[in-house]
C-alpha positions in Angstrom: 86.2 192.5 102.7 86.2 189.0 101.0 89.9 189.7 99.5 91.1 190.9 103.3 89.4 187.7 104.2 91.1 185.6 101.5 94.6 187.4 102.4 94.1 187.0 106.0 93.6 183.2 105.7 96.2 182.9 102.9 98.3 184.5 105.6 97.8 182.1 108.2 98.2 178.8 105.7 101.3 180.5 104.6 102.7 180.7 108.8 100.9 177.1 109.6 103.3 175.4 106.6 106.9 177.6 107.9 106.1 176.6 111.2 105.6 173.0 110.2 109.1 173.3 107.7 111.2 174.7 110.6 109.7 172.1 113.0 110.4 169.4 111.0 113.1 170.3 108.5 110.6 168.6 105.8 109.1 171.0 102.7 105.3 171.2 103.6 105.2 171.2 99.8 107.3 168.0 99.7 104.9 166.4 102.4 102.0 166.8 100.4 103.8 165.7 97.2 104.3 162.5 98.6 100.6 161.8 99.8 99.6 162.7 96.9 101.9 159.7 95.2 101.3 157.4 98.0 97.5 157.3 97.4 98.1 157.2 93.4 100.2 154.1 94.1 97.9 152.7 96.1 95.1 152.7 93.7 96.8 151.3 91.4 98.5 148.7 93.4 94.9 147.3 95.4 93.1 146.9 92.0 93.4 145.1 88.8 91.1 144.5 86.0 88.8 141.7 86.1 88.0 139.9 82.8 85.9 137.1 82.0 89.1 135.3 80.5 90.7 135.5 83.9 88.1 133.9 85.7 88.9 130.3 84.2 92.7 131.0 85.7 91.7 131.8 89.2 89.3 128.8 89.7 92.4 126.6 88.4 94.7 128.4 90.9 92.5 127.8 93.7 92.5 124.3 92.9 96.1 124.3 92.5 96.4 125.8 95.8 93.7 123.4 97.1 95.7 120.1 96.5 99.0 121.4 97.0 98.1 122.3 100.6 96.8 118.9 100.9 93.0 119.9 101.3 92.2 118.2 98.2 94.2 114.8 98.6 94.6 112.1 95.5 91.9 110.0 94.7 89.0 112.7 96.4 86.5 113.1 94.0 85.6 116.9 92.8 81.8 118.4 93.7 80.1 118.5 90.3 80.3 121.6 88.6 76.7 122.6 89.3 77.4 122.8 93.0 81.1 124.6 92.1 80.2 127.0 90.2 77.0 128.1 92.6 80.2 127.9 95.6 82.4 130.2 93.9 79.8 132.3 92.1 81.0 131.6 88.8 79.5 129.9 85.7 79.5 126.2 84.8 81.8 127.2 81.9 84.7 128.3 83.6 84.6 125.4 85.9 84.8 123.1 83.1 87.9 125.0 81.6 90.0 125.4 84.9 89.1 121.4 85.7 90.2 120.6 81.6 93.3 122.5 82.4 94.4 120.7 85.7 93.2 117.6 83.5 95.6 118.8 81.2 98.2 119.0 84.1 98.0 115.2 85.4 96.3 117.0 89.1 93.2 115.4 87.7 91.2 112.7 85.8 88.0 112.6 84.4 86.0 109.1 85.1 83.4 108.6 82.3 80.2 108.1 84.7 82.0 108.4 87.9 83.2 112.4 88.2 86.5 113.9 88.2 89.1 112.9 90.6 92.0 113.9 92.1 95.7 112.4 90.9 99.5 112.1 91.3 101.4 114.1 89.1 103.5 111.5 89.9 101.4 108.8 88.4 101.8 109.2 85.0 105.4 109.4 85.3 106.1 106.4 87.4 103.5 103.9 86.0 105.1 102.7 83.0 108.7 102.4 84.0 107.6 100.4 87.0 104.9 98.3 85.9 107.3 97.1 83.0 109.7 96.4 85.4 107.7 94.3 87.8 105.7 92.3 85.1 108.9 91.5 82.8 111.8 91.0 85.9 109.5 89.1 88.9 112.4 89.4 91.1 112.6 93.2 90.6 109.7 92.9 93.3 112.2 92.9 96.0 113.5 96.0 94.9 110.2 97.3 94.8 109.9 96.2 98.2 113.0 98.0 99.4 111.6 101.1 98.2 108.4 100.6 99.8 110.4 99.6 103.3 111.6 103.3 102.6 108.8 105.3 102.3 106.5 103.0 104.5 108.5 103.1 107.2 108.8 107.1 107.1 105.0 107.3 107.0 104.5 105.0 109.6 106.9 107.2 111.9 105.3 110.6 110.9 101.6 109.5 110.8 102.3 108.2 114.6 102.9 112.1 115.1 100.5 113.7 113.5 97.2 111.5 112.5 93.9 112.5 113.6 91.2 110.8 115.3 89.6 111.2 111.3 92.7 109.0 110.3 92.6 106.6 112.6 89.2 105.7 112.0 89.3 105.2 108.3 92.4 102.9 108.7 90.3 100.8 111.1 87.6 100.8 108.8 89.3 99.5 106.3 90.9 96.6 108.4 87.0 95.4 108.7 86.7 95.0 105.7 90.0 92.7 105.2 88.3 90.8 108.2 85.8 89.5 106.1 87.3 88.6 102.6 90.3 86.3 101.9 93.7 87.7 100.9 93.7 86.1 97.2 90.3 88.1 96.7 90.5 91.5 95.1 88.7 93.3 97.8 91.5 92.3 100.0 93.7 93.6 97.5 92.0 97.1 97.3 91.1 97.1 101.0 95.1 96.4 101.9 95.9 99.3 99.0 94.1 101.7 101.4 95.5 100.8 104.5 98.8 101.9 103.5 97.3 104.8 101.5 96.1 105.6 104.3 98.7 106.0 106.3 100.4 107.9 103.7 97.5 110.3 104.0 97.8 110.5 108.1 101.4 112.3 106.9 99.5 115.3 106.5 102.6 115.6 104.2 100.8 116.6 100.7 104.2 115.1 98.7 104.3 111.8 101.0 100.4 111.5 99.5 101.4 112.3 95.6 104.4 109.8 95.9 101.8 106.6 96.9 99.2 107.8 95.1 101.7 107.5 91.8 102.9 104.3 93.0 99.3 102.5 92.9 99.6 101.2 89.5 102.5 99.7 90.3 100.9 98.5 93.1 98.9 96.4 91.5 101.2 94.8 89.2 102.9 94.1 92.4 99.6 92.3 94.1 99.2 90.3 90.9 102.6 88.7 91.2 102.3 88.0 95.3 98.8 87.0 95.0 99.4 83.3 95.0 101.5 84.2 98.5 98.6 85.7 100.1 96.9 82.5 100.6 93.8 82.1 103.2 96.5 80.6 105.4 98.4 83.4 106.0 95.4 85.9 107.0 95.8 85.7 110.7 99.1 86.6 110.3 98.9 89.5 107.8 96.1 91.2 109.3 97.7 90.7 112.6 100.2 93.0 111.4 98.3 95.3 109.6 96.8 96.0 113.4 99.9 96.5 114.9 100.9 99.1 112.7 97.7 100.9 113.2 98.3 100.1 117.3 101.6 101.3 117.1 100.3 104.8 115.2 96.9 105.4 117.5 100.0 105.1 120.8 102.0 107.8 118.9 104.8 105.5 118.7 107.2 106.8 116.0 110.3 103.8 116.3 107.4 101.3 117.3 105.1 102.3 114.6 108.1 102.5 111.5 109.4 98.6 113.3 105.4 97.6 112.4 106.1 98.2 109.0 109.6 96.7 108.5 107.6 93.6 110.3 105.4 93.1 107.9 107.2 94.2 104.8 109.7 91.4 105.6 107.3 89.1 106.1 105.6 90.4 103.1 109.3 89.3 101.2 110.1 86.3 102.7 106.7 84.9 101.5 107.6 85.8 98.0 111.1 84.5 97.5 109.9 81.3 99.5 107.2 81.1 96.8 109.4 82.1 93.3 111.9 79.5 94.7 109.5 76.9 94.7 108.2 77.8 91.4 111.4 77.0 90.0 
C-alpha cells in the first residue's frame, strides 16, 4: 500500500511539472536548477568574512566617507578614542590605527595635548610653495589676492544660497569678537581667518572647504605682511564690510553677496600697495 501510495504521488508530481512545462515552455527541471543557483549566489554575495585586520580599514573608510561628505569639515576636532570606539563598538586599538592611517593620508593631524583634528589634503601641498612666495616677493600678495577675489567671491555667491541659520550665526559670532580687539592684534587676525572660513564652510561644498582650509598657512604669511595696513584707523571701515558680506549672505543675495567681497578685497589691496609704496 505504501509503494501504490508512493507511485500514486510520484504520479501526480510527474503531471503537476508537464503541465507546468507545456504552460510555460520552461523545463520544471531547469526552474528549479536556477533557484537552486540563485540562492547559492546569494549567499555568497550578502556575506563576507569578517576579520579583526579588517576592522582598522572600515573605521578609516567611514572616516573617509565622513569628511569627504563634508560631515567632518577641516579644523573639527575628533571625539577621543574612548568615546569612538564605545560609538562604533570597536576597541581603542583599531581607532588608533585607522586615525594613524588618515594621519598618514594628510585628512588628519595629531595636536600634542590638544586631540586630533581634521585637515586639507590640500594643506601640505600648497603651504610651502606659497608661503615662500609671499615672504620672499611682497608684491606677489596681490596675486595672492586675485586668487582669493576668485574663490571668495564664488563662496560668497553659493553660501548666499545655501547657508544655514547654524552658519549664519557662527559668522556673526565671530564679527563680535573683531568688535572688541584692534586689527593689528592677533585675535583680529584669527577672528577675520574664520569669518572667511566660514563662509567657505556655509558652501556646503566639501572641496570649497579643503581649498581654504589648505590656504590658511598662507594666510598667515599674508596677515604678517598687511598687518602694518590694518591699523586701528581703518576698523570701522573693515568691519563695516565684513557685515555687509554677512548682510548680503543672511538676504540670499548671490550678485550682492559675491560684490561684498570684491568690496572689501579691493579695499583690502589698495591699502597694501598705498602702504609698500610708501615704504619705498
Amino acid at each position: 500500500m505504501d509503494r501504490w501510495s508512493d507511485h500514486l504521488s510520484k504520479g501526480s508530481e510527474h503531471r503537476r511539472r508537464h503541465a507546468h512545462t507545456e504552460a510555460t515552455g520552461v523545463s520544471f527541471h531547469k526552474v528549479e536548477r536556477g533557484v537552486e543557483m540563485l540562492k547559492k549566489t546569494l549567499r555568497r554575495s550578502l556575506f563576507s568574512a569578517v576579520t579583526p585586520r579588517k576592522i582598522p580599514d572600515m573605521v578609516y573608510k567611514q572616516l573617509v566617507s565622513l569628511i569627504t561628505r563634508g560631515h567632518l569639515k577641516p579644523g573639527e576636532k575628533l571625539p577621543s578614542e574612548r568615546a569612538m570606539a564605545m560609538d562604533l563598538g570597536v576597541s581603542r586599538q583599531s581607532i588608533r590605527e585607522a586615525i594613524y592611517r588618515a594621519t598618514t593620508a594628510g585628512l588628519m593631524e595629531v595636536r600634542q595635548g590638544e586631540g586630533t583634528f581634521i585637515i586639507s589634503s590640500f594643506k601640505g601641498n600648497l603651504r610651502q610653495p606659497l608661503s615662500i612666495l609671499l615672504t620672499e616677493q611682497a608684491e606677489k600678495v596681490f596675486e595672492f589676492l586675485e586668487i582669493r577675489k576668485l574663490i571668495e567671491g564664488w563662496c560668497a555667491e553659493r553660501a548666499s544660497e545655501a547657508a544655514t541659520a547654524a552658519d549664519l550665526k557662527r559668522m556673526q559670532g565671530v564679527l563680535k569678537k573683531m568688535e572688541k580687539v584692534n586689527p593689528s592684534e592677533s585675535v583680529w587676525e584669527r577672528a577675520d581667518l574664520d569669518f572667511h572660513s566660514f563662509i567657505a564652510a556655509a558652501t556646503h561644498n566639501v572641496l570649497a572647504m579643503h581649498v581654504m582650509e589648505g590656504l590658511k598657512d598662507s594666510f598667515q604669511t599674508y596677515f604678517r605682511l598687511k598687518k602694518y595696513s590694518t591699523n586701528p584707523e581703518r576698523k570701522d571701515v573693515l568691519l563695516g564690510q565684513h557685515r555687509r558680506i554677512l548682510e548680503a549672505i543672511r538676504q540670499k543675495d548671490p550678485k550682492k553677496a559675491r560684490k561684498k567681497v570684491m568690496e572689501h578685497l579691493d579695499y583690502v589691496e589698495k591699502m597694501i600697495a598705498e602702504d609698500i609704496v610708501g615704504k619705498r
